[in-house]
C-alpha positions as CSV (number, residue, x, y, z in Angstrom):
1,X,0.0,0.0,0.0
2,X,1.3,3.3,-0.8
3,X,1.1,6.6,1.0
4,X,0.4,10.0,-0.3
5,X,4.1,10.7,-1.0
6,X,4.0,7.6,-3.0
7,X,6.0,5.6,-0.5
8,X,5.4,2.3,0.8
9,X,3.5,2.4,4.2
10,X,5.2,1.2,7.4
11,X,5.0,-1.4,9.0
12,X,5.6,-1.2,12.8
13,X,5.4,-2.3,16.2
14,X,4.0,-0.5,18.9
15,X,5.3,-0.5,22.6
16,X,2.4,0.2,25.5
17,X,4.1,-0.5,29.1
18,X,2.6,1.1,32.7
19,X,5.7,1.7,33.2
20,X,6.0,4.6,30.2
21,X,2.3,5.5,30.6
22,X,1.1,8.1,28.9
23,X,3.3,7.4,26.5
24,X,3.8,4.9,23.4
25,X,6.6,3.8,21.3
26,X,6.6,3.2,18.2
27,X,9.3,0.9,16.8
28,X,9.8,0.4,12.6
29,X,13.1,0.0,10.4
30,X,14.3,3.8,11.1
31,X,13.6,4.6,14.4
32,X,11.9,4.5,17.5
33,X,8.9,7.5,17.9
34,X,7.4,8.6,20.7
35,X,3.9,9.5,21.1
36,X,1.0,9.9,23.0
37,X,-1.3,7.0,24.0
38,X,-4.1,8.7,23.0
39,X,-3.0,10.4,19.5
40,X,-0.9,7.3,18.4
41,X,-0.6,8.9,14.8
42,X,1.0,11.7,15.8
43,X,4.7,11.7,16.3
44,X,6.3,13.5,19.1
45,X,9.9,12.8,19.5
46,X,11.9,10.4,17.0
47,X,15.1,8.5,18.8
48,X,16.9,6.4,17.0
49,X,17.6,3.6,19.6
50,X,15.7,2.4,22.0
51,X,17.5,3.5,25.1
52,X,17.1,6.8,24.0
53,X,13.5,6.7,23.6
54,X,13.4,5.4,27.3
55,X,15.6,8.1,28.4
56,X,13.3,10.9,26.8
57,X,10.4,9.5,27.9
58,X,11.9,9.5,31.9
59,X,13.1,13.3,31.0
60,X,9.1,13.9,29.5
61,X,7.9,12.0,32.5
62,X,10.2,13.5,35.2
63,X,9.6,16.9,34.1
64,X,5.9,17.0,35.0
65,X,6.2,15.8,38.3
66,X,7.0,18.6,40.7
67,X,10.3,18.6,42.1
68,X,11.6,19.9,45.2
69,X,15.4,20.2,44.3
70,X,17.7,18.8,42.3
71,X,18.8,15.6,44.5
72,X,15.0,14.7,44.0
73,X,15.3,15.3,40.5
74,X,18.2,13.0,39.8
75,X,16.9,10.5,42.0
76,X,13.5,10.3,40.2
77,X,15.5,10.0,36.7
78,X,18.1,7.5,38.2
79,X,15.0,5.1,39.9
80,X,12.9,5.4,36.4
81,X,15.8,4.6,34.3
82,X,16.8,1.7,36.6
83,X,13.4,0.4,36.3
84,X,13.6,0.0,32.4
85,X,17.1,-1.7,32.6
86,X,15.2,-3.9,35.2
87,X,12.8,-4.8,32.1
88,X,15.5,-5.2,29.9
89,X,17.8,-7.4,31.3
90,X,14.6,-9.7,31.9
91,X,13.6,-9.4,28.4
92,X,17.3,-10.8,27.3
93,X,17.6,-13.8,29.8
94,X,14.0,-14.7,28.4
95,X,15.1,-14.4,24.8
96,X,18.1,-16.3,25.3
């Protein structure tokens, strides 16, 4: 199926996880985007790996918490970013 630029349409898969709530990724053969969970269509950030998807997703998430100081701050980002490589390291020993 073709687009309206007369490309091919992507294929791709999409990423929904509590843990990244209310947000989505969406992986094809470029890159990883970053969207909304409730306007899936419409890109917000494109990363080209998946770490830093994650990463700008804890610094998306992160920055609309209200934070007391900056210890708080860097302790939010370190625990959220520790929780993905939590899910990550799971993922690999399962697809091993």
């Amino acid at each position: 199926m073709l687009n309206r630029k007369g490309r091919s349409k992507k294929e791709y898969v999409t990423i929904e996880d509590k843990s990244i709530n209310p947000y989505i990724i969406k992986v094809d053969e470029d890159n990883y985007t970053i969207a909304h969970n409730n306007k899936p269509e419409q890109g917000l950030y494109y990363c080209t790996t998946l770490s830093s998807a994650l990463k700008r997703i804890v610094r998306l998430t992160n920055s609309s918490t209200k934070t007391e100081n900056i210890k708080e701050y860097i302790t939010n980002y370190d625990n959220m970013l520790n929780q993905f490589k939590e899910s990550i390291e799971v993922w690999k020993k399962l697809s091993l």
